[in-house]
C-alpha positions in Angstrom: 98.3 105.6 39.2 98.6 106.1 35.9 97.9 109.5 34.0 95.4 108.6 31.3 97.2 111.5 28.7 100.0 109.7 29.1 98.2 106.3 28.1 96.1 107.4 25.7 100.1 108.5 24.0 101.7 105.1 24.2 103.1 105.7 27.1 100.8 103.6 29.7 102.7 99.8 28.5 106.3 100.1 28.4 107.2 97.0 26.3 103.7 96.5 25.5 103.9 95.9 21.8 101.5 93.5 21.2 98.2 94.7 19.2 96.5 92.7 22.5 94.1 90.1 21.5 95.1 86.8 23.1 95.2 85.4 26.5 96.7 86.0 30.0 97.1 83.6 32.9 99.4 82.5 35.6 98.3 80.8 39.1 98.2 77.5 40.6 95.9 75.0 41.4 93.9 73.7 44.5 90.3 74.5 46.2 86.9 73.0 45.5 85.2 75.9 43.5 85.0 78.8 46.1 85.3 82.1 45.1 88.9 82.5 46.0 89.9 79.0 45.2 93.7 79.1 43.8 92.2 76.6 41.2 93.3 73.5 39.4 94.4 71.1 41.7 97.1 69.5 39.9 99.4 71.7 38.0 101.0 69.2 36.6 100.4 66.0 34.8 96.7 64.0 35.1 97.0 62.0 38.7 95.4 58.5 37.3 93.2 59.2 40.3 92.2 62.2 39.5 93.7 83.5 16.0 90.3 83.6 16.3 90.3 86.0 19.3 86.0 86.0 19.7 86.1 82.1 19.8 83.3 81.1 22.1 83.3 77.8 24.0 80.4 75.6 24.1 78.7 77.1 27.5 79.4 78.5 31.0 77.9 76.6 33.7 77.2 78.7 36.9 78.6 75.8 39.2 80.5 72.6 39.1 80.5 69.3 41.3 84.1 68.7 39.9 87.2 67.9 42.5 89.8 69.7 40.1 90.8 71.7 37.2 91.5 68.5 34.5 88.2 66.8 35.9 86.0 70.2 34.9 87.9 70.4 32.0 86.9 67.2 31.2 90.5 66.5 30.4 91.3 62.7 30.3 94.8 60.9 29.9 94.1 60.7 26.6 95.1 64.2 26.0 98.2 64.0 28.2 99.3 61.5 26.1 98.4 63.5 22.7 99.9 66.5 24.0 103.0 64.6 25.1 104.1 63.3 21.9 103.4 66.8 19.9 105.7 68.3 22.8 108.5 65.4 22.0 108.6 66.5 18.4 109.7 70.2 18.7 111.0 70.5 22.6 114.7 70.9 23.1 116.9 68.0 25.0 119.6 68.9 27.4 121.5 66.1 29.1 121.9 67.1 32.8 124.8 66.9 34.7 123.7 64.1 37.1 122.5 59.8 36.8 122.3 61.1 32.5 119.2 62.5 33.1 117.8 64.4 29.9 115.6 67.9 30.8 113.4 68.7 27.7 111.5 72.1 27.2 109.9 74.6 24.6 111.9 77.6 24.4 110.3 80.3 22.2 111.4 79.4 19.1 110.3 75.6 20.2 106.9 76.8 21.3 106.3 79.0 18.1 107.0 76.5 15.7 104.8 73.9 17.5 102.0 76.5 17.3 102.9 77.4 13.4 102.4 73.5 12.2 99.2 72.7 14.7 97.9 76.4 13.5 96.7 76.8 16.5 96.8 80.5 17.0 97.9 83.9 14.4 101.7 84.0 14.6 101.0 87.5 16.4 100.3 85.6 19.2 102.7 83.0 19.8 104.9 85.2 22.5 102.1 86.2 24.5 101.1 82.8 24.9 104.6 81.8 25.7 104.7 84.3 28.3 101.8 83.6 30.0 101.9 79.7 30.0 105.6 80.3 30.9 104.0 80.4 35.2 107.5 80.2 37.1 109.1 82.7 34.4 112.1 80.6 33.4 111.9 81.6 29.3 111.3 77.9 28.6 108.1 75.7 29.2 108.6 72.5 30.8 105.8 69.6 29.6 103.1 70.5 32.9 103.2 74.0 32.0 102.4 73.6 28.5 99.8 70.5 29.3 97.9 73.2 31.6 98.0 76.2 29.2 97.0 74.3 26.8 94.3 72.9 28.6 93.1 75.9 29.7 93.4 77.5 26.1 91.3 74.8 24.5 88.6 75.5 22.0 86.3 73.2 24.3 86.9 74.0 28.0 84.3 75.5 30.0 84.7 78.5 31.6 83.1 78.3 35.3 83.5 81.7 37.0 83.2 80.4 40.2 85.8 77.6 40.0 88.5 75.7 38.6 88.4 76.4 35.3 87.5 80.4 35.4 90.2 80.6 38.3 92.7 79.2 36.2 91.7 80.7 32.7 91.5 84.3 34.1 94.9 84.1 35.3 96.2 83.3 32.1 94.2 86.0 30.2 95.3 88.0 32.7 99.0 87.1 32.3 98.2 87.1 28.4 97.1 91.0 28.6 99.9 91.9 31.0 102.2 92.1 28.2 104.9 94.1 30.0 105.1 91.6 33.2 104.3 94.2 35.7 101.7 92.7 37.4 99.2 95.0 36.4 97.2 95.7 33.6 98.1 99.4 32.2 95.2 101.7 30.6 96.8 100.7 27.2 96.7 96.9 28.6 93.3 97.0 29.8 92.2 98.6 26.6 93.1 96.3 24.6 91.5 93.2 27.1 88.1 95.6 27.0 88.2 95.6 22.9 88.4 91.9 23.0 85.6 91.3 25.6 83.5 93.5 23.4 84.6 91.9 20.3 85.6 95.1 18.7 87.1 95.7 15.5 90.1 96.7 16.3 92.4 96.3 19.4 94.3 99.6 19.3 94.3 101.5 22.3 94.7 105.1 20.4 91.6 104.1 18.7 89.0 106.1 19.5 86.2 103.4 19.9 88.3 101.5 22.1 89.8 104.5 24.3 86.3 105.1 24.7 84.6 102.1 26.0 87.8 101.0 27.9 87.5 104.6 29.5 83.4 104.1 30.1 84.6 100.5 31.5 87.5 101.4 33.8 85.2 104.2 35.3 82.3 101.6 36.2 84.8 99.8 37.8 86.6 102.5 39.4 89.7 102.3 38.0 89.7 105.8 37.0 90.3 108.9 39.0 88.9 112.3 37.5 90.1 115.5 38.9 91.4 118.6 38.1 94.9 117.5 36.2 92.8 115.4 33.9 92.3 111.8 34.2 94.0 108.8 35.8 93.8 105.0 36.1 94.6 102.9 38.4 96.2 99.7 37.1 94.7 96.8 38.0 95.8 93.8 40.1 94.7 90.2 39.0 93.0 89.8 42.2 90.8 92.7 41.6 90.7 91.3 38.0 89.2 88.4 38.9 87.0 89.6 41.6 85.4 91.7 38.6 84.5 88.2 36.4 83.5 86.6 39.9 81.2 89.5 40.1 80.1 89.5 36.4 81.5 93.4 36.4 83.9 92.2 33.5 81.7 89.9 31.1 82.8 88.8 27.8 86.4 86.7 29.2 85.4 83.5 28.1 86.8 84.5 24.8 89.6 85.2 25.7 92.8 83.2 25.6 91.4 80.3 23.3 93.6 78.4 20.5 92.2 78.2 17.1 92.4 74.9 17.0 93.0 72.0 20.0 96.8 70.9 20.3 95.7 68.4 23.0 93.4 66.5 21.1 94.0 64.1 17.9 92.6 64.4 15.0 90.1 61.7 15.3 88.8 62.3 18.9 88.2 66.0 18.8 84.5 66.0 18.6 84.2 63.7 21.0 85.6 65.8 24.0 83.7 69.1 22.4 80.2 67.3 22.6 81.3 66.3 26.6 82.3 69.8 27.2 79.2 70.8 26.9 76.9 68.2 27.6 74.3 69.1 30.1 74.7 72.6 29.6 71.8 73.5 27.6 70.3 76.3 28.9 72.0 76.6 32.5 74.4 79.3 30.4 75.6 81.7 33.2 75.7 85.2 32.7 79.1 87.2 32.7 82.7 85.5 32.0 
C-alpha cells in the first residue's frame, strides 16, 4: 500500500517522470474474445492465413466474430509491408556471429527518430512508447514488437473490451502509465491515466483537479484505504486494471495510447483502412473503454 501524503508529494512514482499522457501495454496474444482472453493471436508478423492524447477511434463494438488480434484490427499485409520498410530506414543492423545472419532493431534513439519524421506522437512521448511496445524488456524493439504496438496504437483500431483488441490495447496503456516498470500503477501513475480518461487539462498529479478525481476514482474502485493515519492506495495490478475496463468501472481508455498519425499505413491508403475500421459500427457504440 501506498500512503497517499506521500503520493500526493512526488513520492508515489519513483522514476516516474513523465507528465503521463500516452499509452501502456504489454501481453501476448491468443483466445477467441473471452473476458480473460491473453489476446492477439499472433504476436508476430500477419500469418497469410490469418500527441493528441484525447484521440478518439472511429467506434467500440460490444463484441467481435474475429479469430485474432490483426483480423479485428482489420490489419492486412499491406501494412506489414508499410511498416516493414519504415522500420528498414532507421533500425540498427548487427551482423551475428553465426551463417552471417544480420539482427536489425529500434533502439531508443532508432525508435524516436522514426516517430519524430512520421510525427506520429509529441516528442514527450517517444520513451513511454518505447517502453511499453518494448514486451520482452530487451531496450531494443525487434520488427513484431513494433508491428504490434503500432497496430495497436493506430489512429483507426477498434477498441473491443471484451476481446482482442481491448485485451491487447489495455496492456499497453497499462505498460504506457507504469512508467517506473513496477508492475503497478502508483497513485501518482494512476492519476495521471484518470486525467487522461477524463480528458483533463492537465496531467499533473499535484494538481488539485486531478488529485481530486483520481482520489474520487481510486475510492469507487477501492483502491483506497481511509483510516486513522490518513489515506492509502493500493496500487494496482493490470489484471485488476483490466477487469475494471471489462467491467466498464474504468471508461474513457479508448483514448489512450493512440499515435497522432498512422506509421503502418501509406500515405495513399489511409482512409481506406479508417472507413473499414469502422464500418458497421454505426450505432452499436459500446459503453465504457
Amino acid at each position: 500500500r501506498q500512503s497517499l501524503d506521500s503520493a500526493m508529494t512526488g513520492g508515489g512514482t519513483k522514476d516516474g517522470t513523465k507528465d503521463g499522457s500516452g499509452s501502456t501495454g504489454g501481453g501476448t496474444g491468443g483466445g477467441t474474445g473471452g473476458g480473460n482472453n491473453s489476446g492477439g493471436g499472433n504476436s508476430g508478423a500477419i500469418n497469410a492465413k490469418g500527441g493528441n492524447r484525447v484521440h478518439s477511434p472511429p467506434v467500440e463494438l460490444p463484441s467481435s466474430n474475429a479469430q485474432n488480434f490483426f483480423e479485428e484490427a482489420k490489419i492486412t499485409q499491406s501494412e506489414e509491408s508499410e511498416l516493414k520498410r519504415k522500420f528498414g530506414k532507421f533500425c540498427t543492423r548487427v551482423a551475428a556471429a553465426e551463417k552471417g545472419d544480420e539482427q536489425t532493431f529500434l533502439t531508443l534513439d532508432n525508435f524516436c527518430r522514426m516517430l519524430q519524421y512520421y510525427e506520429c506522437a509529441g516528442s514527450q512521448y517517444y520513451e513511454a512508447y518505447f517502453h511499453s511496445i518494448d514486451r520482452n524488456h530487451d531496450d531494443k524493439l525487434d520488427f513484431q514488437e513494433l508491428f504490434l504496438g503500432c497496430c495497436a496504437a493506430d489512429p483507426a483500431t477498434v477498441h473491443i473490451l471484451n476481446s482482442f483488441t481491448g485485451f491487447e490495447r489495455s496492456q499497453y496503456i497499462f505498460d504506457f502509465y507504469d512508467t517506473n516498470r513496477s508492475g503497478g500503477l502508483e497513485f501518482d501513475e494512476f492519476a495521471r491515466l484518470t486525467a487522461d480518461c477524463l480528458s483533463l487539462q492537465s496531467t499533473d498529479p499535484n494538481d488539485e483537479e486531478v488529485k481530486r478525481q483520481a482520489i474520487e476514482k481510486a475510492r469507487d474502485l477501492g483502491a483506497l484505504q481511509e483510516s486513522r493515519s490518513g489515506m492509502h492506495f493500493t496500487c494496482i495490478k493490470f489484471e485488476k486494471f483490466y477487469q475494471f475496463i471489462q467491467n466498464e468501472r474504468l471508461r474513457g481508455t479508448s483514448r489512450l495510447f493512440r499515435f497522432n498519425k498512422s506509421i503502418i499505413k501509406s500515405r495513399g491508403g489511409h482512409h481506406t483502412r479508417r472507413a473499414q475500421g469502422s464500418s458497421n459500427t454505426a450505432g452499436s457504440q459500446a459503453s465504457g473503454g
